[in-house]
VOPAGU-2260 file (C-alpha; in pm, 1 decimal, decimal comma):
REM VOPAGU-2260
SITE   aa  ch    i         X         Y         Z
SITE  UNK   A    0   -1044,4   -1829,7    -693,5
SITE  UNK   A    1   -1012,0   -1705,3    -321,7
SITE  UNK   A    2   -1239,0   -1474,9    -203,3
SITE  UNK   A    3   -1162,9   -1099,8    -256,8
SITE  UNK   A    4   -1133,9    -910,1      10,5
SITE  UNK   A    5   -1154,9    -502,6      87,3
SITE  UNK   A    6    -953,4    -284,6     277,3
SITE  UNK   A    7    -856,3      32,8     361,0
SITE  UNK   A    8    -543,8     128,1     489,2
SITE  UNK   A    9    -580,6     347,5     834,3
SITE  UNK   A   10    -368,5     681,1     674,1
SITE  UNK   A   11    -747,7     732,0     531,7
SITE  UNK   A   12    -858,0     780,8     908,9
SITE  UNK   A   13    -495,1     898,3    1078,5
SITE  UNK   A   14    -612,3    1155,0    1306,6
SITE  UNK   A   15    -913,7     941,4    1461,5
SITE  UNK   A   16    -751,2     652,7    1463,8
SITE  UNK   A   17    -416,9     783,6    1656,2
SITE  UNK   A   18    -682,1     927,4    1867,6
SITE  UNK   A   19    -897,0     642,4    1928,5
SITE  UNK   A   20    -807,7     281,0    1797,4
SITE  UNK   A   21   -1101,2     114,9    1936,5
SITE  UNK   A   22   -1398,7     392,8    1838,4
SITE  UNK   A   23   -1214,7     394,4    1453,7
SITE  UNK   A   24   -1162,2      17,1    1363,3
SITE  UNK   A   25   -1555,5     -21,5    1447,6
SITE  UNK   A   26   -1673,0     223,4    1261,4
SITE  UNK   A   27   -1424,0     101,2     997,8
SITE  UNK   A   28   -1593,9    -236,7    1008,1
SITE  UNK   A   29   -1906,8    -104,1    1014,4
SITE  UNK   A   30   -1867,5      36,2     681,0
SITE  UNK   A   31   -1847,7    -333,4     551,2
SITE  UNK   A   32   -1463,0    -334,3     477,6
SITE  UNK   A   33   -1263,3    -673,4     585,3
SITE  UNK   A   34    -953,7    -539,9     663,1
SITE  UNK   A   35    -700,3    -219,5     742,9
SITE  UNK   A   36    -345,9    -190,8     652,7
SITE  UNK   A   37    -130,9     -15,0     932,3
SITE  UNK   A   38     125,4     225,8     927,6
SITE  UNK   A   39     427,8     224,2    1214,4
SITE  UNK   A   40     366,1     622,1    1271,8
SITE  UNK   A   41      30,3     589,5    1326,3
SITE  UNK   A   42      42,9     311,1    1626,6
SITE  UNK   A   43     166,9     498,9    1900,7
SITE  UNK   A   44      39,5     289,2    2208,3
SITE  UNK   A   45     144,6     -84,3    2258,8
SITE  UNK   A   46      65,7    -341,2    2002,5
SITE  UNK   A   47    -163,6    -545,9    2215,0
SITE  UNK   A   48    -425,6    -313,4    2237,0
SITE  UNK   A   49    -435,1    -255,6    1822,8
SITE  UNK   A   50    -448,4    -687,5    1863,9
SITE  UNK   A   51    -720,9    -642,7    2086,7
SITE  UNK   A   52    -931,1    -406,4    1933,7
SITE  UNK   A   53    -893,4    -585,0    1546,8
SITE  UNK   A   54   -1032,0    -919,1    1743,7
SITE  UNK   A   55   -1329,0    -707,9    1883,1
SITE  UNK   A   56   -1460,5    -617,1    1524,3
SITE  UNK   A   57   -1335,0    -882,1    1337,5
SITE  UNK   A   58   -1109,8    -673,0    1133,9
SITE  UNK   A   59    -774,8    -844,3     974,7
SITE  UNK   A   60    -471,6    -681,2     919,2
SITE  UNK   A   61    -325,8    -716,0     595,4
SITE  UNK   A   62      10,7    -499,3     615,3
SITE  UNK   A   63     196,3    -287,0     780,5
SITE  UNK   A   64     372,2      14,5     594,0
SITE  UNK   A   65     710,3      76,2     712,1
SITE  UNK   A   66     908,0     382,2     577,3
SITE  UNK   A   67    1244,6     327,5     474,1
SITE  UNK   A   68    1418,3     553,3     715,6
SITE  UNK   A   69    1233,7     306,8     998,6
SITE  UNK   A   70    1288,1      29,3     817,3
SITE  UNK   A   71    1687,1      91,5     865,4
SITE  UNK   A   72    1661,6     194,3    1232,1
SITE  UNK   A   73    1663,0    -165,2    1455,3
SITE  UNK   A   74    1442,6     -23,0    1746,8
SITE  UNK   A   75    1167,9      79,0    1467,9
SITE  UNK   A   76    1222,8    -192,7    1274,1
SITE  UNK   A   77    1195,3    -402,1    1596,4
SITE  UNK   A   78     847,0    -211,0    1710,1
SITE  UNK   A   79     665,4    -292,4    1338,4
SITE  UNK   A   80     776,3    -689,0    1381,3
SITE  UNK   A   81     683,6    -633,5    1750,9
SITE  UNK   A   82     309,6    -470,0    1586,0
SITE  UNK   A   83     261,7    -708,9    1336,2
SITE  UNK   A   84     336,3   -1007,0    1586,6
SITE  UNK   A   85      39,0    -857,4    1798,3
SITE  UNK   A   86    -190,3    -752,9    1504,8
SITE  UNK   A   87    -136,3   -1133,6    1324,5
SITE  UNK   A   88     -40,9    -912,8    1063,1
SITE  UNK   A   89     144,3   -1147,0     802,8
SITE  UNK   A   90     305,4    -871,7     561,1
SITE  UNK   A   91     536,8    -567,8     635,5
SITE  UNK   A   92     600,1    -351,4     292,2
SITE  UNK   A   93     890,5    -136,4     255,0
SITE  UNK   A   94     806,9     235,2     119,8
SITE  UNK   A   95     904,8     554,9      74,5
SITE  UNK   A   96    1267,7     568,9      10,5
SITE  UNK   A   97    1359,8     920,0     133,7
SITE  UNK   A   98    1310,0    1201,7    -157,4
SITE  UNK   A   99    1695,4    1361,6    -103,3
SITE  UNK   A  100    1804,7     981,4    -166,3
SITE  UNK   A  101    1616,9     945,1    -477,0
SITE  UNK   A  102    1699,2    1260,3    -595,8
SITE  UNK   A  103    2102,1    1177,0    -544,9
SITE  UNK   A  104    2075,9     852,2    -687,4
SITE  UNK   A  105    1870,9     986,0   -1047,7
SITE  UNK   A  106    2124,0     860,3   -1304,1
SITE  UNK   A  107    2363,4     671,2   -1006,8
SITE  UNK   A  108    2402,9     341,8   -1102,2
SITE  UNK   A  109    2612,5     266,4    -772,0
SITE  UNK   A  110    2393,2     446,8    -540,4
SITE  UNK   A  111    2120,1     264,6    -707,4
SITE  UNK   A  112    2248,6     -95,0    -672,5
SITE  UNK   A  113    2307,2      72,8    -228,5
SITE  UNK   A  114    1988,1      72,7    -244,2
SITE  UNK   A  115    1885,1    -245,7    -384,5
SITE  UNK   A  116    2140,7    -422,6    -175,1
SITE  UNK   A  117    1929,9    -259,9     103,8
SITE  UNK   A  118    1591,3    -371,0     -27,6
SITE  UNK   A  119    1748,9    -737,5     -30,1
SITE  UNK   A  120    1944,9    -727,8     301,0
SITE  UNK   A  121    1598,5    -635,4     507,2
SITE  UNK   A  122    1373,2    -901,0     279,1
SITE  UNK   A  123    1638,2   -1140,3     402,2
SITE  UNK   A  124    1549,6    -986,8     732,0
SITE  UNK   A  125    1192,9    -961,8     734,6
SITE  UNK   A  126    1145,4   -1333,9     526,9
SITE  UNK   A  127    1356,2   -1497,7     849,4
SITE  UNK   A  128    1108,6   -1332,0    1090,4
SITE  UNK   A  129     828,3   -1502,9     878,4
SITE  UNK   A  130     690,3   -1236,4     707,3
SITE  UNK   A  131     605,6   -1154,3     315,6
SITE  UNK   A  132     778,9    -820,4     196,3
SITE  UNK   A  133     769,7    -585,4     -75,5
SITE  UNK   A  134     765,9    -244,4    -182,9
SITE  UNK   A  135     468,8      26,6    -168,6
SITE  UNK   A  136     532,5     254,7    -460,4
SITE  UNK   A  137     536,2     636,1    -438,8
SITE  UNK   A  138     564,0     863,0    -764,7
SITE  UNK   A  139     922,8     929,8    -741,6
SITE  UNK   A  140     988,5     576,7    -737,8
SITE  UNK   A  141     890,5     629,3   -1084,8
SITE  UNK   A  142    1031,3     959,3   -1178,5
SITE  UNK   A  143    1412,1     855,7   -1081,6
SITE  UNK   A  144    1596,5     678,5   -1328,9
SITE  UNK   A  145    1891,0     409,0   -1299,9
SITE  UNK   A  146    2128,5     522,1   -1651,3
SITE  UNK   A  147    1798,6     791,7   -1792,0
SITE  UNK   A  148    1588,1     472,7   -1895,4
SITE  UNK   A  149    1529,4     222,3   -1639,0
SITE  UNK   A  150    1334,6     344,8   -1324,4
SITE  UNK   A  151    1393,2     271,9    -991,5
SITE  UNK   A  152    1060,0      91,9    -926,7
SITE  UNK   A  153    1108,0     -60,8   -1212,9
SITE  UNK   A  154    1481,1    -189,0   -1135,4
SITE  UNK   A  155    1360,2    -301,0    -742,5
SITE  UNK   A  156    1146,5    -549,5    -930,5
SITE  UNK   A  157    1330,0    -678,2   -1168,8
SITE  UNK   A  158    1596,5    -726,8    -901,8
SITE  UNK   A  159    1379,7    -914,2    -659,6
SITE  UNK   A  160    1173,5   -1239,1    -666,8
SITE  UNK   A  161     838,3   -1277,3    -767,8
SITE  UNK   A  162     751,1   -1331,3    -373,8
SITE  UNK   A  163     896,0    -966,2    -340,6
SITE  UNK   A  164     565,4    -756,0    -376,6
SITE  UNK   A  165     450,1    -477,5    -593,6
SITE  UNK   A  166     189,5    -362,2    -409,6
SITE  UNK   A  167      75,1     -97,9    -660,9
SITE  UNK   A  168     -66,8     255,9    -527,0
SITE  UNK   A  169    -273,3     326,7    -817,7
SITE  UNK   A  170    -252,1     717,9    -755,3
SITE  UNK   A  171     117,5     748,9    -671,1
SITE  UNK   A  172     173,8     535,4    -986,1
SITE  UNK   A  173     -52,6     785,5   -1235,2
SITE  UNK   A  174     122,4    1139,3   -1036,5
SITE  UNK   A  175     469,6     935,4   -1161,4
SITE  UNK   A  176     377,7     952,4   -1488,9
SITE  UNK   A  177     272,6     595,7   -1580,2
SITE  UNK   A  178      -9,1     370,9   -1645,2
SITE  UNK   A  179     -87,0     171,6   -1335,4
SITE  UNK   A  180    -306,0     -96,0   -1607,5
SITE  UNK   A  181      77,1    -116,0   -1801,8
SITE  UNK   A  182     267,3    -165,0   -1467,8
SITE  UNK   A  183      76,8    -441,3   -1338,7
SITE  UNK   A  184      99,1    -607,7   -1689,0
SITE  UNK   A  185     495,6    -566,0   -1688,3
SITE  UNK   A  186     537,1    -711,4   -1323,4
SITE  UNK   A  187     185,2    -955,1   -1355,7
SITE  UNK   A  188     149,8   -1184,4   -1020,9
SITE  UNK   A  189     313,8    -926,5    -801,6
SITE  UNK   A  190      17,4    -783,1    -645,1
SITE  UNK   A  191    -144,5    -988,3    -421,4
SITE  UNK   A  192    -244,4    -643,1    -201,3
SITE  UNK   A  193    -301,0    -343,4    -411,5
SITE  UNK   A  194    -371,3      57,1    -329,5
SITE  UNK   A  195    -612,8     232,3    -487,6
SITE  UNK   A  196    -588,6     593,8    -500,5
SITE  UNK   A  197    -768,4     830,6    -756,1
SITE  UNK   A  198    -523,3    1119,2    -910,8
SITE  UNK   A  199    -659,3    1330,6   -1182,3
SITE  UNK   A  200    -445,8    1599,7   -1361,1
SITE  UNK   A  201    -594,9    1890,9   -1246,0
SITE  UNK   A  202    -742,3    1807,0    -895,4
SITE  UNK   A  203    -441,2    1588,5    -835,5
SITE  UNK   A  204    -473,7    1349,4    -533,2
SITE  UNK   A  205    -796,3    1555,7    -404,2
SITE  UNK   A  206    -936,9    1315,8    -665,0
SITE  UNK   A  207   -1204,4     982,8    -531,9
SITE  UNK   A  208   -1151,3     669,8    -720,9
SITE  UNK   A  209   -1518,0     693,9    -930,8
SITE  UNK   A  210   -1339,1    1057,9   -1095,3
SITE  UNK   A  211    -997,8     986,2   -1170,6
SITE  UNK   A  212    -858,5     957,0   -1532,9
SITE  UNK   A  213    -855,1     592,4   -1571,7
SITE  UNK   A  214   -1022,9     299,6   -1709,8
SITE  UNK   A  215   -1137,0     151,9   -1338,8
SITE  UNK   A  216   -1321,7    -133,0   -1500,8
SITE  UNK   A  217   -1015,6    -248,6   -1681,5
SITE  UNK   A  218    -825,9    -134,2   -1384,6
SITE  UNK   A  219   -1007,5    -404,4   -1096,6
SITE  UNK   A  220    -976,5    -668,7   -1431,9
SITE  UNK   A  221    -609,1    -656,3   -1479,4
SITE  UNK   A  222    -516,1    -614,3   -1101,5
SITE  UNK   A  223    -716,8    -941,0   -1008,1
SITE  UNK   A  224    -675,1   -1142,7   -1341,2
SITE  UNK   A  225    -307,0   -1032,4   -1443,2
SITE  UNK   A  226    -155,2    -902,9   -1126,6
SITE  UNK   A  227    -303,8   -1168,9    -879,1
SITE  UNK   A  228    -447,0    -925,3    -576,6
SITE  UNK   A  229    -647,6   -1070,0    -323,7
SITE  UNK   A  230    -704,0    -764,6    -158,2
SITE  UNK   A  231    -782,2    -461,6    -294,4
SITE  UNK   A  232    -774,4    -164,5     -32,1
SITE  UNK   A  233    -894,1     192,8     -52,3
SITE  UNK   A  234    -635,1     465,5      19,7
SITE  UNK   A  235    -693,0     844,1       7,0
SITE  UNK   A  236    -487,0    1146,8     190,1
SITE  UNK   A  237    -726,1    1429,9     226,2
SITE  UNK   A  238   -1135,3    1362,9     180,2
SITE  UNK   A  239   -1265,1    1643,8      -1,4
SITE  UNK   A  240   -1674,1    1781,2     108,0
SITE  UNK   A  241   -1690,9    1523,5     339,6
SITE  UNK   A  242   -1523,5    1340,8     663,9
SITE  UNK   A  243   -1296,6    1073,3     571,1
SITE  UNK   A  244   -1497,4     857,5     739,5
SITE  UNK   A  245   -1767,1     979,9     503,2
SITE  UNK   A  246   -1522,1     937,5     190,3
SITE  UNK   A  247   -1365,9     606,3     319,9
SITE  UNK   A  248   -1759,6     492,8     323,9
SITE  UNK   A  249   -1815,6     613,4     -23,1
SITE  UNK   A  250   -1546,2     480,6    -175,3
SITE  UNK   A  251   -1613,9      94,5       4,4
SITE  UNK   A  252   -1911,1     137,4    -158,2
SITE  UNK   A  253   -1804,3     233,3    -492,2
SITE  UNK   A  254   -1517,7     -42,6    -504,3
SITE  UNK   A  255   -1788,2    -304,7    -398,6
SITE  UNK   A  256   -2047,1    -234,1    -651,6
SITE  UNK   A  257   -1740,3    -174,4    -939,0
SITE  UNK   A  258   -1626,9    -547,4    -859,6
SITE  UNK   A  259   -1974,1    -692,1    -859,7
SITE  UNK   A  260   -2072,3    -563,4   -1216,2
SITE  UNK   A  261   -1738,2    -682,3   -1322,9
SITE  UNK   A  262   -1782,1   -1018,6   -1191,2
SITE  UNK   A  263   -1482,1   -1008,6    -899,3
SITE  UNK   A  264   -1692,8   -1053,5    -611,1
């Protein structure tokens, strides 16, 4: 089996890292993590100097998150292959289909096949430039429905290949109202990059991994033995009584030690 490797994708440490590049990727390696996932917003100076500074601490890239109302524009679009080119960065995810959008196309079975037409026009695009695509979920990808049964995560997958990737946000999967363990299971071998994100009920994404309501030991199981990930990165919003730095620290830590006693790493 190939080594598993750790991440954490750089929306953990936004402000610093728009800030500072350089001063945020060490301390980011520091922490013991193997890898950061970008996002386009968040990479506002040229795409050498992220390529630069990822060489200088040894850091990988493993994606780069690119909203879908970039995704559509060509000069954005153009800047993420541009940044991943740079970064030797060999995935760019789709995410984020615009809420209004969603909302209009709950229960719009030709607004929904737009928008898988989309999805499959831009992996065309993105496969031809030589990189791996997929789709990052976010809960109302799982709250909108195709005909009040089937929802739109679910119909993206089932209308892509299995080299289209589910790469599962654990915590946007849980606020949409399903089990991430069950989602992995439906689409298994989809996830060779996964999220994870805690969510509880009541403290909602304000929530670190080790407290949200799930099973994590079956959790790291199924995404490595069912859903195929190879890396498994951290991803938070807002760290609560602490930094992020802090919380992106504690929760390397925590996802280390939870692999090890379950015999991943």
């Amino acid at each position: 089996m190939k080594k598993l490797e750790l991440g954490l994708q750089i929306h953990c440490v936004r402000d610093a890292f728009m800030e500072d590049p350089e001063t945020t990727l060490r301390q980011v390696a520091d922490m013991g993590y193997d890898g950061i996932e970008l996002v386009l917003q968040y990479c506002p100076f040229e795409p050498e100097r992220y390529g630069r500074a990822l060489k200088e601490t040894g850091l990988a890239c493993y994606s780069i998150m690119l909203d879908w109302k970039h995704m559509i524009v060509p000069e954005d679009l153009e800047r993420t292959i541009e940044l991943a080119r740079a970064t030797n960065c060999p995935v760019i995810i789709m995410a984020a289909v615009p809420k209004p959008t969603l909302e209009e196309a709950d229960g719009n079975p030709a607004l929904m096949q737009e928008l898988l037409e989309t999805a499959q026009k831009y992996t065309k695009v993105l496969q031809e430039a030589g990189f791996e695509t997929g789709y990052h979920d976010h809960d109302r990808d799982h709250m909108v429905f195709v005909d009040g049964k089937e929802s739109f995560m679910d119909y993206l997958l089932r209308n892509t290949g299995d080299d289209y990737m589910y790469m599962i946000d654990t915590g946007n999967a849980m606020a949409g109202g399903v089990d991430p363990i069950a989602k992995i299971r439906q689409f298994p071998h989809r996830s060779r990059i996964a999220h994870l994100k805690g969510f509880a009920a009541e403290t909602r994404y304000l929530t670190p991994m080790w407290k949200c309501e799930i099973d994590t030991d079956e959790l790291v199981k199924t995404l490595v033995n069912e859903g195929g990930a190879e890396i498994i990165s951290i991803e938070f919003g807002t760290a609560v009584d602490a930094t992020p730095f802090e919380w992106a620290k504690q929760s390397y830590d925590w996802l280390r030690d939870k692999l090890t006693a379950n015999g991943l790493l």
